[in-house]
N, C-alpha and C positions, 0 to 999 in steps of 0.2 A: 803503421796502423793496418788493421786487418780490414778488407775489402769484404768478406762473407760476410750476412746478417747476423747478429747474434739469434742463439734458439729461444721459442717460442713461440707468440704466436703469427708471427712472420715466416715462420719455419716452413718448406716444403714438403708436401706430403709422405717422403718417401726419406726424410732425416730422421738421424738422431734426434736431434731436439723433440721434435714432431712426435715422434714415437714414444719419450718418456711425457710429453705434455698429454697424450693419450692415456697411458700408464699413470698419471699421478688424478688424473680425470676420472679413470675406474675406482682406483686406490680409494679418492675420495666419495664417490659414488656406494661404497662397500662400508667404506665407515658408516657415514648416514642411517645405512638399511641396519647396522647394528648397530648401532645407537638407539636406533627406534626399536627395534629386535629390545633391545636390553631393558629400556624405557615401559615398553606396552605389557611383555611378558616376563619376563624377570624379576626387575623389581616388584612384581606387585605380587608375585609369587611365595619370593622371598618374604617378602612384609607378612603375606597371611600367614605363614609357617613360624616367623618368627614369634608373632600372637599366641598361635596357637602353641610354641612351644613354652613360652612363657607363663602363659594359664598353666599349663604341666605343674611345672615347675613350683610355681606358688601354690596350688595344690599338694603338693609335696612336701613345702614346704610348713603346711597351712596341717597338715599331717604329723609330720613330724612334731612342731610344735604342742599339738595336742596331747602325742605321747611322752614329751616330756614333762607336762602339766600333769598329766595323772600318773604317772611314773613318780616325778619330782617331788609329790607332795608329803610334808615330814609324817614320817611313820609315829601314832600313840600307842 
């Protein structure tokens, strides 16, 4: 059996362990901030643009339709 502690938060300030539990404490600290980043500004961003491209779209397609209503109709 091994006599050192394993790493973590027993760890010495100046280990390995110590140093990646620092590192994975950032890691996770940086997710968070983009998570919330993605959450607050992103999505909502995306959402209004998708609407708005949507309204296009069926506008278009609300157009199109039309011309082939008065296009389509049998000639006397």
């Amino acid at each position: 059996m091994s006599t050192n502690p394993p790493p973590g938060r027993g760890s010495s300030p100046g280990s390995a362990g110590a140093r990646i539990e620092e590192a994975v404490e950032l890691i996770e600290m940086e997710l968070r901030h983009a998570v919330a980043y993605v959450n607050d500004a992103v999505i909502p961003q995306v959402r209004g643009e998708s609407i708005s491209a949507l309204r296009t779209v069926a506008d278009k397609l609300r157009e199109l339709a039309d011309r082939f209503e008065r296009n389509g109709s049998p000639r006397r």
